[in-house]
PDB file of N, H, CA, C and O in Angstrom:
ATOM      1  N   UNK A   1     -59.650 -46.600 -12.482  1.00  0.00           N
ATOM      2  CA  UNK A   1     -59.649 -45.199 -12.083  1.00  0.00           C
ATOM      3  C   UNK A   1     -58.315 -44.581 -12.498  1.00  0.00           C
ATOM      4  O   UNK A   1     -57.351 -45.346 -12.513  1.00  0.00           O
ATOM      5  N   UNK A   2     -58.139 -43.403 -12.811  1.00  0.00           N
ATOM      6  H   UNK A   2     -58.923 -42.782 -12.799  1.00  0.00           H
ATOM      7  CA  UNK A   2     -57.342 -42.661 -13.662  1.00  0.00           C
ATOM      8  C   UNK A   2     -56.241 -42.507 -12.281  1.00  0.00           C
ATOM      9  O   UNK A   2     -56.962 -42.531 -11.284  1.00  0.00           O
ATOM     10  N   UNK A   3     -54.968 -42.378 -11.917  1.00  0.00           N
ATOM     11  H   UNK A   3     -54.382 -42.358 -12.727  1.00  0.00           H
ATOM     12  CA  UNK A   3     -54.198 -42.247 -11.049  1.00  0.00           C
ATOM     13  C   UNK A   3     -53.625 -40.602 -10.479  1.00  0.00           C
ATOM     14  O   UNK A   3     -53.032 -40.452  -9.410  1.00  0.00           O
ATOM     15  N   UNK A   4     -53.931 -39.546 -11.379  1.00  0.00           N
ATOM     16  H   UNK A   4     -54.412 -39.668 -12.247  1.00  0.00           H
ATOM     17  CA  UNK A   4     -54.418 -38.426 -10.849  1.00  0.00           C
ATOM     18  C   UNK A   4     -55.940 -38.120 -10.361  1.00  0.00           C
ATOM     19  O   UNK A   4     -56.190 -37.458  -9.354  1.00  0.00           O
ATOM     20  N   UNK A   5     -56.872 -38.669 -11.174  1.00  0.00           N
ATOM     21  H   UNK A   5     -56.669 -39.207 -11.992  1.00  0.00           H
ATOM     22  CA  UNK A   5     -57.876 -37.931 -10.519  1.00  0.00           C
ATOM     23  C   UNK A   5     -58.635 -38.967  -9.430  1.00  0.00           C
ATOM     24  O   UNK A   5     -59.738 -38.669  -8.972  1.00  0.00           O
ATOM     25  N   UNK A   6     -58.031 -40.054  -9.106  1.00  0.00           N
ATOM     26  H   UNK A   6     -57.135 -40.296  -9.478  1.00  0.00           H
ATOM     27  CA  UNK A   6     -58.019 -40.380  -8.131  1.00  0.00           C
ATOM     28  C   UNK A   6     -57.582 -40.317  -6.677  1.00  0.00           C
ATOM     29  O   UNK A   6     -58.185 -40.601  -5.642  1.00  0.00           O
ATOM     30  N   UNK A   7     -55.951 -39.711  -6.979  1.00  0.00           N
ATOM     31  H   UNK A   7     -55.461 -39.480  -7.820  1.00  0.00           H
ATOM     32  CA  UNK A   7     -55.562 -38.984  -5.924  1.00  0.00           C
ATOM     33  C   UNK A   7     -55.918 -37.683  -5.348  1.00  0.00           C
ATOM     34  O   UNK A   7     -55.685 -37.329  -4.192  1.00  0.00           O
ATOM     35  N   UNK A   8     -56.672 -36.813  -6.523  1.00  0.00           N
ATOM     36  H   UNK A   8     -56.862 -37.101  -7.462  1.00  0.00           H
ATOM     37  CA  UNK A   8     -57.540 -35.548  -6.469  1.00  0.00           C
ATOM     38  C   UNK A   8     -59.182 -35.978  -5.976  1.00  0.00           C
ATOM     39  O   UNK A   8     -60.077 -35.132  -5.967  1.00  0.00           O
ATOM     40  N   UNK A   9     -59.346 -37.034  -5.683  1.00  0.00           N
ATOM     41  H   UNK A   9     -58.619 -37.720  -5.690  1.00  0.00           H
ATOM     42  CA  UNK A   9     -60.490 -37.152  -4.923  1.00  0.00           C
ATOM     43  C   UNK A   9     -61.589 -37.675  -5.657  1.00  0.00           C
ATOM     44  O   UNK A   9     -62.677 -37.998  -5.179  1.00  0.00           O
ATOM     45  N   UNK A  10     -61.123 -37.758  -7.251  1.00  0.00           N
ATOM     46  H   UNK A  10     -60.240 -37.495  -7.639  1.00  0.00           H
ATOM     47  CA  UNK A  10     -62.560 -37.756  -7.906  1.00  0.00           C
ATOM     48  C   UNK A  10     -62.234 -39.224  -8.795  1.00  0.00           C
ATOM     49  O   UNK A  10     -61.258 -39.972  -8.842  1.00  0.00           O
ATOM     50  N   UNK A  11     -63.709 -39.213  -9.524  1.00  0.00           N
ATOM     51  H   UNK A  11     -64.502 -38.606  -9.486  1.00  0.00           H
ATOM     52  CA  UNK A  11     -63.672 -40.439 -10.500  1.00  0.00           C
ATOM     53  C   UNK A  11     -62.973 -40.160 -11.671  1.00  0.00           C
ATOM     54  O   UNK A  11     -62.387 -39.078 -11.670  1.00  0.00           O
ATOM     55  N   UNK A  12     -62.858 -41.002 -12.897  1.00  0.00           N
ATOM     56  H   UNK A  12     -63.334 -41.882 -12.898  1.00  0.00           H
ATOM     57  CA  UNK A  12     -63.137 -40.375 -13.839  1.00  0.00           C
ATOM     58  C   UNK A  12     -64.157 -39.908 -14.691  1.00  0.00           C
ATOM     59  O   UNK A  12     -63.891 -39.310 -15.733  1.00  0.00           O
ATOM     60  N   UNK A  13     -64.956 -40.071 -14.431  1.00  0.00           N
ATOM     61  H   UNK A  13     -65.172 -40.557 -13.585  1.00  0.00           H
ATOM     62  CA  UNK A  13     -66.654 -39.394 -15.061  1.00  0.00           C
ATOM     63  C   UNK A  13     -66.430 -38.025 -14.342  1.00  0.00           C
ATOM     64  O   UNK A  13     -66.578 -37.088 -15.127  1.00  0.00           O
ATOM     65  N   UNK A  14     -66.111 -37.645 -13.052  1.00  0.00           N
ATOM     66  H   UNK A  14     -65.991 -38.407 -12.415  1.00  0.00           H
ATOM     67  CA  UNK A  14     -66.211 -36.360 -12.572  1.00  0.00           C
ATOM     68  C   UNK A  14     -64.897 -35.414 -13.067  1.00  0.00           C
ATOM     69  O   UNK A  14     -64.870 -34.194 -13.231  1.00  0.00           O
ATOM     70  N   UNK A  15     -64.282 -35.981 -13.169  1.00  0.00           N
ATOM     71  H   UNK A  15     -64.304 -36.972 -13.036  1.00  0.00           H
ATOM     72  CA  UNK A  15     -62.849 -34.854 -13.579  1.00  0.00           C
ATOM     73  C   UNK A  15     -62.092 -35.552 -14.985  1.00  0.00           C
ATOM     74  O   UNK A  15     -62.445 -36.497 -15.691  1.00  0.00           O
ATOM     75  N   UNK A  16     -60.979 -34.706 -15.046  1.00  0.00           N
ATOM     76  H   UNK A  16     -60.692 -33.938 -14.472  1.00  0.00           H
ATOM     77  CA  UNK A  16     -60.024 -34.983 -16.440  1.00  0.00           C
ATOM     78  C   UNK A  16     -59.072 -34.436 -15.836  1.00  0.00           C
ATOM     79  O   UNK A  16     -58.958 -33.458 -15.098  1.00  0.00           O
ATOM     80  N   UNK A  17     -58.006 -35.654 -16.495  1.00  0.00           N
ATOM     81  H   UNK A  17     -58.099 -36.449 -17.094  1.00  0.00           H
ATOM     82  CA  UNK A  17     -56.365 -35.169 -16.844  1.00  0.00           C
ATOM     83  C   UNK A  17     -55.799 -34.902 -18.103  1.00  0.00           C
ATOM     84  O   UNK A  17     -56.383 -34.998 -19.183  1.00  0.00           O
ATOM     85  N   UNK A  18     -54.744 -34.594 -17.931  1.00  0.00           N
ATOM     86  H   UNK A  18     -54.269 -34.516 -17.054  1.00  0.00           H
ATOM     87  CA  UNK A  18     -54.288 -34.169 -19.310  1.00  0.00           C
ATOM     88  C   UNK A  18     -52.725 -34.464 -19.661  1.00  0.00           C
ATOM     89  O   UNK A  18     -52.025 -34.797 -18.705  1.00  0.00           O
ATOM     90  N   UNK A  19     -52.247 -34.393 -20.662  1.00  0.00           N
ATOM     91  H   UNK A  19     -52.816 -34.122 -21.438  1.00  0.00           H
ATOM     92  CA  UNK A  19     -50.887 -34.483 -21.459  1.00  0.00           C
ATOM     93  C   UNK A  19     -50.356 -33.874 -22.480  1.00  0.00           C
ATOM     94  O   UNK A  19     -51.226 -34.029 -23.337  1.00  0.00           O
ATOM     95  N   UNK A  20     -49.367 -33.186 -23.044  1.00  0.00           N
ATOM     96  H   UNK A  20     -48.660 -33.061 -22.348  1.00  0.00           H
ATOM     97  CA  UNK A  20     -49.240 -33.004 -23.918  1.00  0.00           C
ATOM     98  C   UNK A  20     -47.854 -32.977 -24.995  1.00  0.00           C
ATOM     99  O   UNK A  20     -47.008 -32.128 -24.715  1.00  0.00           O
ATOM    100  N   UNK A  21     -47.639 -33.687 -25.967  1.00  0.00           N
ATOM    101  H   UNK A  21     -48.327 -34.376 -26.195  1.00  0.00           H
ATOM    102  CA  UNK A  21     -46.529 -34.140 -26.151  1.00  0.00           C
ATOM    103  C   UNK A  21     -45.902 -33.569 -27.431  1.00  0.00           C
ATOM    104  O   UNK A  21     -46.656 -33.718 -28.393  1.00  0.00           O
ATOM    105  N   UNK A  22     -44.949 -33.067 -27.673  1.00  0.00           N
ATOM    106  H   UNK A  22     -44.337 -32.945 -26.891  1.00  0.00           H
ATOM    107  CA  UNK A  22     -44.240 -32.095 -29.084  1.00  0.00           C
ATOM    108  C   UNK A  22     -42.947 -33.257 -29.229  1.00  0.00           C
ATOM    109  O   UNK A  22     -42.150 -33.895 -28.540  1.00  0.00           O
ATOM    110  N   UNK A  23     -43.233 -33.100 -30.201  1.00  0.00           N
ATOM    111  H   UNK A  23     -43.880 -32.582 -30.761  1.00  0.00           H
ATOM    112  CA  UNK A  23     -41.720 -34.239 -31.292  1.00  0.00           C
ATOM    113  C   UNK A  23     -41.322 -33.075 -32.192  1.00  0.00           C
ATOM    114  O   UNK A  23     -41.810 -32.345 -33.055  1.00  0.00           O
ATOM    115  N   UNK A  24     -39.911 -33.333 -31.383  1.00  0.00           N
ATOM    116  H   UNK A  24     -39.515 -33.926 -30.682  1.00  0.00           H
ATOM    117  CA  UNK A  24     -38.952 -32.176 -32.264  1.00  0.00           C
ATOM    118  C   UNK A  24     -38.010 -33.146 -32.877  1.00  0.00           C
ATOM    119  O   UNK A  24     -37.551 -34.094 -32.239  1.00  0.00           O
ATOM    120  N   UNK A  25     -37.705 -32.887 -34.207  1.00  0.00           N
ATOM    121  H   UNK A  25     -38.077 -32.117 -34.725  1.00  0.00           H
ATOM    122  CA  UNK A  25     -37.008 -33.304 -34.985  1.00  0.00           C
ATOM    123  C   UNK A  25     -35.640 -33.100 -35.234  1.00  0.00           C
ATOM    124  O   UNK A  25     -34.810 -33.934 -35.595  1.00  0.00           O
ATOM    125  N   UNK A  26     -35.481 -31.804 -34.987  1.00  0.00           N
ATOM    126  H   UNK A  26     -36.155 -31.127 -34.694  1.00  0.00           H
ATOM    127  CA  UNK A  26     -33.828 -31.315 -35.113  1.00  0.00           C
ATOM    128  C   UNK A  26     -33.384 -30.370 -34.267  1.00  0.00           C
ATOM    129  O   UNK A  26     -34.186 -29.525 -33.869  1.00  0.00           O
ATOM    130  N   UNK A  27     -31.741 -30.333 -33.750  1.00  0.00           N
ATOM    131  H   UNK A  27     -31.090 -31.019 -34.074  1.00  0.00           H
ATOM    132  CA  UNK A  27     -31.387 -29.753 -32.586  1.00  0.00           C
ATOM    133  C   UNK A  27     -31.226 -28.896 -33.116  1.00  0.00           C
ATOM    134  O   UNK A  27     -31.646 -28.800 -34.269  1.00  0.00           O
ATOM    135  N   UNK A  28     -30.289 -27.516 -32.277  1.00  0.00           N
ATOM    136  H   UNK A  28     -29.948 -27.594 -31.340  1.00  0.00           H
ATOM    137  CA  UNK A  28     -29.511 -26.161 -32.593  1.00  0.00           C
ATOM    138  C   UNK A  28     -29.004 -26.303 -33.968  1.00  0.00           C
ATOM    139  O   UNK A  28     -29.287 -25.567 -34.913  1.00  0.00           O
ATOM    140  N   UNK A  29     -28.150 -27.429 -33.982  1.00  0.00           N
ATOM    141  H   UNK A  29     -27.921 -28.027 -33.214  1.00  0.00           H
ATOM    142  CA  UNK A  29     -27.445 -26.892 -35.350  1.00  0.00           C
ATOM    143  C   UNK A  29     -28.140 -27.882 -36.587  1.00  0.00           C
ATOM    144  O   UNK A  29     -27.278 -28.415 -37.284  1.00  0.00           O
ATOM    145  N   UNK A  30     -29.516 -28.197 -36.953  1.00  0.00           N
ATOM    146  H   UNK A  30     -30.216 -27.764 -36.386  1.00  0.00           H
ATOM    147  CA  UNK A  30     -30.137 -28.406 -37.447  1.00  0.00           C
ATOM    148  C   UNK A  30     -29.629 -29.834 -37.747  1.00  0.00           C
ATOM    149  O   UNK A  30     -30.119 -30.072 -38.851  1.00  0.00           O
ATOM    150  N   UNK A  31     -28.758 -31.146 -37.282  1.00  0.00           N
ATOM    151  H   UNK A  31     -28.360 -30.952 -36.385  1.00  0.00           H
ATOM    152  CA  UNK A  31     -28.977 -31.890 -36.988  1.00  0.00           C
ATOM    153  C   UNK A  31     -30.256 -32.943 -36.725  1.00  0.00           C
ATOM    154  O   UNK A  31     -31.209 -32.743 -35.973  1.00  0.00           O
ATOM    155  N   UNK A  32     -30.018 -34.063 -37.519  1.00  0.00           N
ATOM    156  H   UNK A  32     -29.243 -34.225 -38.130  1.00  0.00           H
ATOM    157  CA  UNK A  32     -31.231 -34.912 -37.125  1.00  0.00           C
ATOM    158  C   UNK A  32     -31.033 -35.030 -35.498  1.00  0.00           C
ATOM    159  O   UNK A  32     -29.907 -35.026 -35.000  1.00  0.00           O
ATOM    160  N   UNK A  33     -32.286 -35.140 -34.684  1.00  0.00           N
ATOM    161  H   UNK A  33     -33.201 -35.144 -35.088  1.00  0.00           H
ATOM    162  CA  UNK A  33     -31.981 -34.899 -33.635  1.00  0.00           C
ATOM    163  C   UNK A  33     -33.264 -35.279 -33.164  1.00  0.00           C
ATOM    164  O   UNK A  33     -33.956 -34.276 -32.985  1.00  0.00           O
ATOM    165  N   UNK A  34     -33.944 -36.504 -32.850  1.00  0.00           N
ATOM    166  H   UNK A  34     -33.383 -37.319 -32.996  1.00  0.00           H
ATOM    167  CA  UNK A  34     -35.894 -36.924 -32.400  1.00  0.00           C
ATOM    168  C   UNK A  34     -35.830 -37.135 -30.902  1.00  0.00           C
ATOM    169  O   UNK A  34     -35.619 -38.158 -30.250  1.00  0.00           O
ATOM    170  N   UNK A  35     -36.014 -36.176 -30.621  1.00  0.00           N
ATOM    171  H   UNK A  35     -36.185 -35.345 -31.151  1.00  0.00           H
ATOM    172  CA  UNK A  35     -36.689 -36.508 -29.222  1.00  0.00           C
ATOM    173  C   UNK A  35     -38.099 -35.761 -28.962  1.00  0.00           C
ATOM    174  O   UNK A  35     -38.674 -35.306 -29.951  1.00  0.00           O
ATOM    175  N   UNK A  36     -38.663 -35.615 -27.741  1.00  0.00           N
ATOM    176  H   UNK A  36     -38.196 -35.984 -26.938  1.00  0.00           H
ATOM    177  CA  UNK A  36     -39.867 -35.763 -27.474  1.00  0.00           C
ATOM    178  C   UNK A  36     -39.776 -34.929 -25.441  1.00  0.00           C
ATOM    179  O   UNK A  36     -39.085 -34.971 -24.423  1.00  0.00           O
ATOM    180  N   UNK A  37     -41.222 -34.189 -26.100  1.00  0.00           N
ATOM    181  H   UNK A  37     -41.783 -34.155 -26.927  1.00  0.00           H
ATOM    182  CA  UNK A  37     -40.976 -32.748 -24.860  1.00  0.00           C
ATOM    183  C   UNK A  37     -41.951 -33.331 -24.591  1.00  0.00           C
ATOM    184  O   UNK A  37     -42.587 -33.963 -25.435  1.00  0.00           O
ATOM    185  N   UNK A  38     -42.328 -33.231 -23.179  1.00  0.00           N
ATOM    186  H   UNK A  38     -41.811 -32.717 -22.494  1.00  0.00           H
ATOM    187  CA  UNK A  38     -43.654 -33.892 -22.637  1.00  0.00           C
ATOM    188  C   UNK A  38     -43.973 -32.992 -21.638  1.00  0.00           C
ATOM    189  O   UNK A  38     -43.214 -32.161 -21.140  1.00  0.00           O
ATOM    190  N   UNK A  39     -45.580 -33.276 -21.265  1.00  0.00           N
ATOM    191  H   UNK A  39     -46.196 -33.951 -21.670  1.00  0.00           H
ATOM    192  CA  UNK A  39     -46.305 -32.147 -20.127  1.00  0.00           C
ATOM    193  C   UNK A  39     -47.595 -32.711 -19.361  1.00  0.00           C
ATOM    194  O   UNK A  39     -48.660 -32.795 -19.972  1.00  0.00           O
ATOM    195  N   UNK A  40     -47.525 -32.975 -18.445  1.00  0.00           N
ATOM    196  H   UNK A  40     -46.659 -32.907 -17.949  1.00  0.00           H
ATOM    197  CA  UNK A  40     -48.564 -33.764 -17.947  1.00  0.00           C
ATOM    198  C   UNK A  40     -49.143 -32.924 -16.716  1.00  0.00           C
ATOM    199  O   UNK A  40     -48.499 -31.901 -16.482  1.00  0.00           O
ATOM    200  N   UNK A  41     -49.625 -33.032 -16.351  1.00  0.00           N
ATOM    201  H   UNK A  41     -50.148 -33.863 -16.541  1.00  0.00           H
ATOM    202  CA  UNK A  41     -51.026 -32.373 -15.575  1.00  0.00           C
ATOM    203  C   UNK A  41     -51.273 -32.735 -13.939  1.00  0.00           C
ATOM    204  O   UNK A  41     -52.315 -33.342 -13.691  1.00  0.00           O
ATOM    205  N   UNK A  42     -50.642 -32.499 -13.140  1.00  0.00           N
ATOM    206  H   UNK A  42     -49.795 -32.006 -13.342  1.00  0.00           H
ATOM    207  CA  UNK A  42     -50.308 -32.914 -11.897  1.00  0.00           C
ATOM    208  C   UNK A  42     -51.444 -32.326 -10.976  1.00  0.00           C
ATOM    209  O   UNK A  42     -51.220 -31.523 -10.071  1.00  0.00           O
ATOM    210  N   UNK A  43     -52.839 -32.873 -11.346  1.00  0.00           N
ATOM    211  H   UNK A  43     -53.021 -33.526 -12.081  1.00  0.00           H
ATOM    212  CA  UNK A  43     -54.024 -33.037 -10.507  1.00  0.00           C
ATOM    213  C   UNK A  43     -54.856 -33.230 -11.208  1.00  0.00           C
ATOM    214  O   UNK A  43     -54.630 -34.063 -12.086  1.00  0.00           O
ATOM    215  N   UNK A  44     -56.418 -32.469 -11.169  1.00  0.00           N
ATOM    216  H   UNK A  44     -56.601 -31.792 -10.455  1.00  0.00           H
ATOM    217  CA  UNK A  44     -57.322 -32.787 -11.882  1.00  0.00           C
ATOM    218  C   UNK A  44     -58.175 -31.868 -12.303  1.00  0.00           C
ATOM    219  O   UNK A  44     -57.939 -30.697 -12.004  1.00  0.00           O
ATOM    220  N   UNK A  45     -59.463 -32.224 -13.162  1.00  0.00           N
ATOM    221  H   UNK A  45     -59.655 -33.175 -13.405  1.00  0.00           H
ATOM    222  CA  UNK A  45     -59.780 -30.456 -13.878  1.00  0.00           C
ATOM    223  C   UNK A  45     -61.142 -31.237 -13.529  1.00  0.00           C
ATOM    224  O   UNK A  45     -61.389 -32.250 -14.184  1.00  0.00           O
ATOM    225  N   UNK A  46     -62.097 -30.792 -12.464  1.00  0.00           N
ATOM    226  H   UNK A  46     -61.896 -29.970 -11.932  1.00  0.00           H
ATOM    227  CA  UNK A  46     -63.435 -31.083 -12.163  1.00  0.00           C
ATOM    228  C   UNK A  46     -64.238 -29.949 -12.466  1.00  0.00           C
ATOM    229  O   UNK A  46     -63.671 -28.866 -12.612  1.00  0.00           O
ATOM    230  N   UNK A  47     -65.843 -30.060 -12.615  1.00  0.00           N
ATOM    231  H   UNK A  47     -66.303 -30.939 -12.496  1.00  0.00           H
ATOM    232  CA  UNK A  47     -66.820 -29.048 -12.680  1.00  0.00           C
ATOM    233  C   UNK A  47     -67.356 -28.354 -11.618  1.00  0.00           C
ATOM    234  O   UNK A  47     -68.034 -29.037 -10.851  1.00  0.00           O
ATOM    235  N   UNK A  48     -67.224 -27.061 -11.336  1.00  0.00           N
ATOM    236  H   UNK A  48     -66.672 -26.506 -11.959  1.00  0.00           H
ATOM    237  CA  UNK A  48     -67.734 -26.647  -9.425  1.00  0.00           C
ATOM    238  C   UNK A  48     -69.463 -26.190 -10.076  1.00  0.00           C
ATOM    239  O   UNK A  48     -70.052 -25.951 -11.130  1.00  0.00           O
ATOM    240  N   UNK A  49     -69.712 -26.298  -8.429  1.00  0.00           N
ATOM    241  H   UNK A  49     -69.234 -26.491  -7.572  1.00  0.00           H
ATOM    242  CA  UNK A  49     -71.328 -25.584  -8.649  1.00  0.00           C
ATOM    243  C   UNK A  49     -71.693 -24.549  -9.597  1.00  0.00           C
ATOM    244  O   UNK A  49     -72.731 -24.362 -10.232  1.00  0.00           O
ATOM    245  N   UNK A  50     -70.640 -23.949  -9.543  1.00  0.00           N
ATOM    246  H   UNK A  50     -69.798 -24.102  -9.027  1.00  0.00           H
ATOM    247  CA  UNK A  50     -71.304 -22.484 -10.491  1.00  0.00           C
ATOM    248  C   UNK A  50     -70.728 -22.736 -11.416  1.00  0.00           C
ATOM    249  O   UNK A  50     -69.937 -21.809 -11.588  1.00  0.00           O
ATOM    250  N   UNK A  51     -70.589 -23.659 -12.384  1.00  0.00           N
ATOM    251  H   UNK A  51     -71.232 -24.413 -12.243  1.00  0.00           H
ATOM    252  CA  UNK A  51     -70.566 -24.110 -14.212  1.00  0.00           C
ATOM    253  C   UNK A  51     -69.371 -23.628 -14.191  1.00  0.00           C
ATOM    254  O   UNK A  51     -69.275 -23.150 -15.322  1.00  0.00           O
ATOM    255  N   UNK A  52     -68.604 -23.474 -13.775  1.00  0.00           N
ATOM    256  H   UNK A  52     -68.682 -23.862 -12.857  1.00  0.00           H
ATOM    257  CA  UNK A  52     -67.010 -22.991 -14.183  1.00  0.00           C
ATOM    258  C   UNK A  52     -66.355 -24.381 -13.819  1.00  0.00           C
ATOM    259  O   UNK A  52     -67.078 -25.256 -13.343  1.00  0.00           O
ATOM    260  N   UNK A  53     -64.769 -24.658 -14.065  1.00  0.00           N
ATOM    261  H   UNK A  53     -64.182 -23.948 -14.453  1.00  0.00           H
ATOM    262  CA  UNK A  53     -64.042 -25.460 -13.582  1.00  0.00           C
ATOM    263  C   UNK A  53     -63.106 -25.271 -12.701  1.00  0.00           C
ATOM    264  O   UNK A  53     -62.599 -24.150 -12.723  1.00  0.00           O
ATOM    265  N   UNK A  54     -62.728 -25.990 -11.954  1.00  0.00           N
ATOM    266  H   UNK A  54     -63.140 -26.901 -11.937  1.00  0.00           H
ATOM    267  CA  UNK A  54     -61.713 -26.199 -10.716  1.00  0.00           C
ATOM    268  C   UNK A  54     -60.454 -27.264 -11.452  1.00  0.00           C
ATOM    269  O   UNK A  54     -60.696 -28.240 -12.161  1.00  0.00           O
ATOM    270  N   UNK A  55     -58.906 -26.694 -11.001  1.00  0.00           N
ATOM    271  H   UNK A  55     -58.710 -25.901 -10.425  1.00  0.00           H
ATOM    272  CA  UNK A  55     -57.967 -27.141 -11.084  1.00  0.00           C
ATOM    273  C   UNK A  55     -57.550 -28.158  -9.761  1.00  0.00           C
ATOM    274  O   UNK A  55     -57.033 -27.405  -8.935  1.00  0.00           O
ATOM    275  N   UNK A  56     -57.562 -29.298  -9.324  1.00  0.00           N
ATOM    276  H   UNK A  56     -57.982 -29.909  -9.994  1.00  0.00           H
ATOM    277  CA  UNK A  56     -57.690 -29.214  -8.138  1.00  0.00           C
ATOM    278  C   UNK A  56     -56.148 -30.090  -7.904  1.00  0.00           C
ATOM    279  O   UNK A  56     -56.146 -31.265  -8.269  1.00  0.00           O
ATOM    280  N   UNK A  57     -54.917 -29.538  -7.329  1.00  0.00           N
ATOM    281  H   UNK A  57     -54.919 -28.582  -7.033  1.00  0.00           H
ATOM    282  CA  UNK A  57     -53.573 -30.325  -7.204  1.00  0.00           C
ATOM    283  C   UNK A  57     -53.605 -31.130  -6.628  1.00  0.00           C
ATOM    284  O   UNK A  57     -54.382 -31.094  -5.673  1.00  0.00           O
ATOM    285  N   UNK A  58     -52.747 -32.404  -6.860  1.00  0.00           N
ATOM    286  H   UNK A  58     -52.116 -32.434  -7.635  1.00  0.00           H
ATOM    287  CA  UNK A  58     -52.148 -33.713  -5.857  1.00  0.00           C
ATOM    288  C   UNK A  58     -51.066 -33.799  -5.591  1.00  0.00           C
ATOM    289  O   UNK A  58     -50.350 -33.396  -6.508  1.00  0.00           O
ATOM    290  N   UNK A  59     -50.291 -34.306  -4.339  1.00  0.00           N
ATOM    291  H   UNK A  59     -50.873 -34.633  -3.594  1.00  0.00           H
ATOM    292  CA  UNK A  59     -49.348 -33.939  -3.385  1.00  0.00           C
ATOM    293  C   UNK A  59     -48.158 -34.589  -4.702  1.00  0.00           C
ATOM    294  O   UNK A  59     -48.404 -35.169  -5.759  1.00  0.00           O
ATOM    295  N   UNK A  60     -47.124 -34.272  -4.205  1.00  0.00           N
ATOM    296  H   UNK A  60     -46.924 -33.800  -3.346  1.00  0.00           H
ATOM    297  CA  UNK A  60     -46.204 -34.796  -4.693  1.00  0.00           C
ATOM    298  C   UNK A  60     -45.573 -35.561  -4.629  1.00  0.00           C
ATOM    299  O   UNK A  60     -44.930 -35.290  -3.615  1.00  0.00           O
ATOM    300  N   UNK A  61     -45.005 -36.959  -5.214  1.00  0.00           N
ATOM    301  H   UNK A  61     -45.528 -37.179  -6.038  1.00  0.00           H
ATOM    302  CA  UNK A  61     -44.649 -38.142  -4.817  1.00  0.00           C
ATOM    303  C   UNK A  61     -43.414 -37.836  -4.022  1.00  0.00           C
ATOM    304  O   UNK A  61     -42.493 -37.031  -3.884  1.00  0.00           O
ATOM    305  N   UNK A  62     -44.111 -39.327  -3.434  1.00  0.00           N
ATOM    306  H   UNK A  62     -44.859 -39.981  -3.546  1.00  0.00           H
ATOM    307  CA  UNK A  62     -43.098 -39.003  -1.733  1.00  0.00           C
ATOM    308  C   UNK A  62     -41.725 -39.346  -2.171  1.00  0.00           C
ATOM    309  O   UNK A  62     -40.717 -38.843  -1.675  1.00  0.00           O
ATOM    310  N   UNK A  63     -41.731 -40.577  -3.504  1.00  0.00           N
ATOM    311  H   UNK A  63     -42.550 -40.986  -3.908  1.00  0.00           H
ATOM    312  CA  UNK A  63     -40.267 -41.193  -3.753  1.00  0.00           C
ATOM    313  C   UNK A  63     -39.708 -40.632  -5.193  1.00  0.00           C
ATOM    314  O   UNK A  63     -38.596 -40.972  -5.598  1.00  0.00           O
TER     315      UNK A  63
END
């Protein structure tokens, strides 16, 4: 089971998480420079009754 949409209540067949990750290559002063911007999805994206989707949040780690 997926560790957000488990804490959001659901399976994974019923909901989705998500991520999304950009690799930047060079800083301000155009310097080699590889690092990596990241974005992750802090709950879950389920289907409601009326064919639309629900965002649904999970608490925030306690530690």
């Amino acid at each position: 089971m997926n560790d957000c949409a488990g804490k959001a209540g659901f399976t994974n067949k019923q909901a989705k998480t998500g991520a999304v990750t950009l690799i930047q290559h060079f800083g301000s002063a155009l310097n080699l420079n590889i690092h990596f911007h990241m974005l992750f999805l802090e709950g879950a994206i389920s289907e409601n009754p009326w064919g639309g989707t629900t965002f649904t949040r999970i608490k925030a780690p306690s530690r």
